[in-house]
VOZATOR-142661 format. One line per 5 residues: number of its first residue (from 0); for each residue x, y, z of C-alpha. Coordinates in steps of 0.001 Angstrom, whole numbers. Example, Ala and Ser with C-alpha at 12.3 -4.5 7.8 and 13.67 -1.06 7.14 Angstrom:
0 = 12300 -4500 7800  13670 -1060 7140
This chain:
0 = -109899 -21405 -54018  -110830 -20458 -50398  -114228 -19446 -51101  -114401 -22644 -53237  -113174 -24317 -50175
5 = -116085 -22138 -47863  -118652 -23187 -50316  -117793 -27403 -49944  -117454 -26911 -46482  -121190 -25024 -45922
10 = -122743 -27493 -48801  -121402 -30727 -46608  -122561 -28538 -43438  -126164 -28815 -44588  -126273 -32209 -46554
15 = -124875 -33527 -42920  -127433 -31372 -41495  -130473 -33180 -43620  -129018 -36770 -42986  -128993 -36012 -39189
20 = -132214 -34610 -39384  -134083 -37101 -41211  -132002 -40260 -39247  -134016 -37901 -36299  -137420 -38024 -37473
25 = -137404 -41976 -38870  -136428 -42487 -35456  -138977 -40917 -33587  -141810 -42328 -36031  -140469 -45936 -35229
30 = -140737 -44991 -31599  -143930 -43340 -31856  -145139 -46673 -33443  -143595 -48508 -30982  -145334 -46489 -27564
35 = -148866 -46960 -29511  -148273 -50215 -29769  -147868 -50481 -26068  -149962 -47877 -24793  -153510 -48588 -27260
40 = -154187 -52323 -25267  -154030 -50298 -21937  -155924 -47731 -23007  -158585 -50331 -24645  -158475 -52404 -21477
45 = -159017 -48938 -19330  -161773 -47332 -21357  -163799 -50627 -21495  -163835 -51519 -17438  -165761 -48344 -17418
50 = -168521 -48717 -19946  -171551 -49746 -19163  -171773 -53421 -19719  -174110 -53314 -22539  -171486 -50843 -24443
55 = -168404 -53065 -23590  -170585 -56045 -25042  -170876 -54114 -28612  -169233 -55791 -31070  -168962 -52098 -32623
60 = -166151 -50914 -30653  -165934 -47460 -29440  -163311 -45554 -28889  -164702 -43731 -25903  -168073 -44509 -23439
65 = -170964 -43527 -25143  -173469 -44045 -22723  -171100 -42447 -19860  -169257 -43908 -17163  -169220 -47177 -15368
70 = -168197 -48634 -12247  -170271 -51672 -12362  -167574 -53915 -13336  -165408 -52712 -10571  -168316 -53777 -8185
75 = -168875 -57144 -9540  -165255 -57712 -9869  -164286 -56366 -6007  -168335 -56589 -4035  -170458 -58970 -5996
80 = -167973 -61505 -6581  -167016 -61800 -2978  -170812 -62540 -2101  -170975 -65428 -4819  -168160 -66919 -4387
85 = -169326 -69325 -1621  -168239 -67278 1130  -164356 -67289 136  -164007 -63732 -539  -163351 -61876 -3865
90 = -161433 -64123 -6799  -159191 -61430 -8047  -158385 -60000 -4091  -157522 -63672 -3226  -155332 -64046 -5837
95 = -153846 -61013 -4587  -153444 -61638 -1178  -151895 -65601 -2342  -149693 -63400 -4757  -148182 -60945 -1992
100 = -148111 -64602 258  -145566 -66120 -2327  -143341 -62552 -3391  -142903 -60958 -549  -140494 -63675 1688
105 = -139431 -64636 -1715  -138205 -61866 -3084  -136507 -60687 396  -134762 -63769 591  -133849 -63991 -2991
110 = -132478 -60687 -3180  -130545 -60656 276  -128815 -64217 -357  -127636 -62745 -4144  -126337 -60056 -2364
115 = -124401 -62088 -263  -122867 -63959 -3269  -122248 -61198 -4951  -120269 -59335 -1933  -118211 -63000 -2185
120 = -117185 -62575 -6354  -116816 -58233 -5781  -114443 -58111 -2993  -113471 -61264 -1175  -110615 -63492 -2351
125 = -110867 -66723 -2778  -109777 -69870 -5081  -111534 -70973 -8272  -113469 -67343 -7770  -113389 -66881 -11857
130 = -114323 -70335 -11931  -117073 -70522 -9829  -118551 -67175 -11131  -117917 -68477 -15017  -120218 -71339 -13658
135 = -122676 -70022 -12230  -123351 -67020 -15134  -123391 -70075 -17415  -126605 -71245 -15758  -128528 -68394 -17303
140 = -128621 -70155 -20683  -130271 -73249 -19668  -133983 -72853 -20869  -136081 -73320 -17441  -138259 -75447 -19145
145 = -136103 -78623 -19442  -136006 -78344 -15665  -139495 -78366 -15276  -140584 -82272 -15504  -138060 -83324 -12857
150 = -138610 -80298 -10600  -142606 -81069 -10631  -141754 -84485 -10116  -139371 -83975 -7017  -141639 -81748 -5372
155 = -144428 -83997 -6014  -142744 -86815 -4472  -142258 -84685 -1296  -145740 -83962 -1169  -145857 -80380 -1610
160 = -147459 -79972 -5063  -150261 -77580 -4070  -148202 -75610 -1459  -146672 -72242 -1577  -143311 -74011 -1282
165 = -142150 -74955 -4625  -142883 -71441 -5662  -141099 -69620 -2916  -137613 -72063 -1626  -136162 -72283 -5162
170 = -135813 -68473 -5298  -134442 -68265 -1458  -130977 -69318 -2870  -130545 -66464 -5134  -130480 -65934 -8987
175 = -127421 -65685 -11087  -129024 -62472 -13089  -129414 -60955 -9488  -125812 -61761 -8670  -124442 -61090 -12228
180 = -125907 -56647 -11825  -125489 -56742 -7840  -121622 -57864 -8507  -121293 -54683 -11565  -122298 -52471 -8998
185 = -120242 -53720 -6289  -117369 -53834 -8152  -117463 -49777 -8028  -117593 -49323 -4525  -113937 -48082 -3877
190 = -111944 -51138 -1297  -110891 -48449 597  -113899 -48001 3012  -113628 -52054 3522  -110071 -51864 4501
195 = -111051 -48860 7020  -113707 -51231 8199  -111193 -54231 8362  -109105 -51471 10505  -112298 -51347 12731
200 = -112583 -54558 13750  -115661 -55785 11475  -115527 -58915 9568  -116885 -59660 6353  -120555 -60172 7167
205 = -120577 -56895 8897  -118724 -55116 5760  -120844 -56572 3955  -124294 -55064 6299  -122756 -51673 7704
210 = -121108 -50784 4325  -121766 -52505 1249  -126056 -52713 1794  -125819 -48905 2760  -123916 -47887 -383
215 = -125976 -49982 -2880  -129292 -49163 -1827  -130318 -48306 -5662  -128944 -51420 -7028  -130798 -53629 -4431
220 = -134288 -51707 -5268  -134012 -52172 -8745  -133251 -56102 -8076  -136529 -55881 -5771  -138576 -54158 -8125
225 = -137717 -56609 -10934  -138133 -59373 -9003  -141663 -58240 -7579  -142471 -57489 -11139  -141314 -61197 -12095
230 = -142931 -63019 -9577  -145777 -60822 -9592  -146565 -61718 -13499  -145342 -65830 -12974  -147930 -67964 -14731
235 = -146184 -71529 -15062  -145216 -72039 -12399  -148221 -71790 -10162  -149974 -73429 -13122  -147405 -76436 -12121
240 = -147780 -76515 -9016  -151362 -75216 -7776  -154460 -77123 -8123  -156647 -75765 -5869  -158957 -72297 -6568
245 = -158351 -70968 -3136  -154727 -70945 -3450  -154408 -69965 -6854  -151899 -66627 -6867  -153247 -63509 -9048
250 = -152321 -64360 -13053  -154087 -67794 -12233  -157422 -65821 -10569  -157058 -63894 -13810  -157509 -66826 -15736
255 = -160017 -68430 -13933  -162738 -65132 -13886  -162052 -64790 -17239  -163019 -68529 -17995  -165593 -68157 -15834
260 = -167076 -64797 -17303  -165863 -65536 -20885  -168289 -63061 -22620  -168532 -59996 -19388  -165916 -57682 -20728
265 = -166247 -54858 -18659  -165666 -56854 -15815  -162955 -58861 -17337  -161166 -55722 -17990  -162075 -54265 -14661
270 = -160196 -57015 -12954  -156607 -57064 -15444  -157278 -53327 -14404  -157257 -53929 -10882  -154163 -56314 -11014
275 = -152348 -53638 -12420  -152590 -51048 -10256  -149750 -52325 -7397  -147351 -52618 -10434  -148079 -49006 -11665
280 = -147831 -47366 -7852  -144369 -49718 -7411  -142837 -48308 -10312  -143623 -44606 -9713  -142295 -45298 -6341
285 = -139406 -46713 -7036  -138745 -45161 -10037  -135697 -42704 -9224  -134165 -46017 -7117  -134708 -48444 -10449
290 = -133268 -46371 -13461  -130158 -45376 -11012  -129527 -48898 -10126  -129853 -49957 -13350  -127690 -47583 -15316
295 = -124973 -47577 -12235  -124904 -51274 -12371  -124308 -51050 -15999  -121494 -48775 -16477  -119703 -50150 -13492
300 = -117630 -53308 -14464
C-alpha cells in the first residue's frame, strides 16, 4: 500500500509537472506573438528611413537595405525641408518645438495641482471627503468625446481657437486618473512623519512640499512620464483646435509631411523615426522611477 501510495504520488508529481510545463510554453508563444506584433512595425519603419529612396519605393519589400545605407531621408526630413519650407524652419522640428510649447507647463501644472488634491483625499480631514472623491473618480467614465462640441464651441466663442490655450488650461486643474494613483501612493506614507511635522510648526502646504513631494518622488515621475507620453501622442485635440501650419504640434506635422510627401517613404519613415526618439530616451531615463511608481502606487491602497 505505501509504495502504491509512492507510485500515485510521483505519477501526479509529473502529470502536474507536464500541465505546468506546457501552461509555460503556450504562454510564452502567445507572448512571443504578441512582442512581434509590436516590435515588426518599428523595425519596418526603422529599416526603411535608411534605404535608399529608390529601395524604400519598391513595392517588393525587403527585409533589410539592399543597396546599403541611407541617410537621405534624415536630411530631407531635418536640412532640406527647412530650406523649402518658405523660410519657417523644418516641419517635423516645428512641430516639435510647438509640442514641447504645449507639454511642458502643462504637464507641470497638471501633475503638481493633482498632487495637491490628492494630499487633500490621503491625509487631510474633511466633510463629504468620500463624497467628493466618489465624484470626482466617477468622471473617468464620461467618454471625452461628448464634451468635445461644447468645449470647441466655448473656446471658440472666447476667441482662442488657434491658440495654445485650449490645449494647455484644461489640464492645469488636474486629472482624476492622476489623483486616483497619486492618492494609492499617498495613502502609504505612514501619518506619523506629518504629525512630527505638525509638531514642527508646518502647515499643510508645507507637509505637503517638505514631506509628502520628497517621499513620492517615483509616483510623481511616473504621472510625468505618462502624461508627457499622453500629451506628446494627442491628435484631436490640436486637430480641434489648430488651424494654422505654423502652430501645428508634432502628430499634426506628422500628418501634414506625410500628406504632403504621400508616396516618399523613406522620408516619411525618417520623420515618425525622428518623433520617436524623445519618447524612447524619456523612458530609459525614467525607467527605474516609472515601474516603481507604478507598482508602489498599486499595491498601496
Amino acid at each position: 500500500m505505501i509504495k502504491e501510495a509512492k507510485l500515485n504520488s510521483k505519477s501526479g508529481n509529473v502529470r502536474s509537472h507536464k500541465k505546468n510545463h506546457a501552461f509555460f510554453v503556450v504562454c510564452f508563444i502567445l507572448l512571443l506573438v504578441y512582442a512581434l506584433a509590436i516590435i515588426i512595425p518599428f523595425y519596418i519603419m526603422l529599416i526603411t528611413a535608411f534605404k535608399t529612396t529608390k529601395e524604400s519605393m519598391n513595392p517588393q519589400f525587403t527585409w533589410w537595405p539592399q543597396q546599403g545605407f541611407s541617410f537621405e531621408g534624415f536630411r530631407r526630413v531635418l536640412i532640406d525641408d527647412m530650406s523649402g519650407g518658405g523660410g519657417k524652419g523644418s516641419t517635423i522640428l516645428r512641430g516639435f518645438g510647438n509640442t514641447m510649447l504645449v507639454i511642458i507647463p502643462r504637464v507641470a501644472v497638471w501633475v503638481f495641482m493633482s498632487s495637491l488634491a490628492a494630499y487633500a483625499y490621503a491625509k487631510m480631514r474633511f466633510k463629504a471627503k468620500k463624497v467628493l472623491y466618489g465624484v470626482l473618480l466617477s468622471t473617468m467614465f464620461v467618454p471625452g468625446t461628448v464634451l468635445m462640441i461644447p468645449s470647441f464651441i466655448m473656446w471658440d466663442n472666447l476667441y482662442l481657437t488657434d491658440t495654445f490655450v485650449p490645449l494647455i488650461l484644461p489640464a492645469c486643474f488636474g486629472g482624476p486618473a492622476c489623483v486616483f494613483f497619486l492618492r494609492q501612493f499617498f495613502t502609504g506614507i505612514p501619518d506619523e512623519l506629518l504629525e512630527a511635522g505638525k509638531i514642527d510648526g508646518m502647515g499643510e502646504f508645507r507637509l505637503f512640499l517638505n514631506i509628502m513631494l520628497p517621499l513620492s518622488i517615483p509616483a510623481v515621475i511616473a504621472q510625468i512620464v505618462l502624461g508627457f507620453v499622453n500629451g506628446y501622442n494627442e491628435y484631436l485635440g490640436p486637430l480641434m483646435y489648430l488651424q494654422s501650419p505654423e502652430r501645428y504640434t508634432l502628430q499634426l506635422a506628422l500628418r501634414y509631411y506625410t500628406s504632403t510627401y504621400a508616396t516618399d517613404y523613406q522620408a516619411i519613415m525618417a520623420g515618425a523615426f525622428v518623433a520617436l526618439v524623445p519618447t524612447i530616451i524619456l523612458y530609459i531615463a525614467a525607467q527605474k522611477f516609472f515601474i516603481e511608481g507604478i507598482a508602489m502606487s498599486g499595491l498601496k491602497g
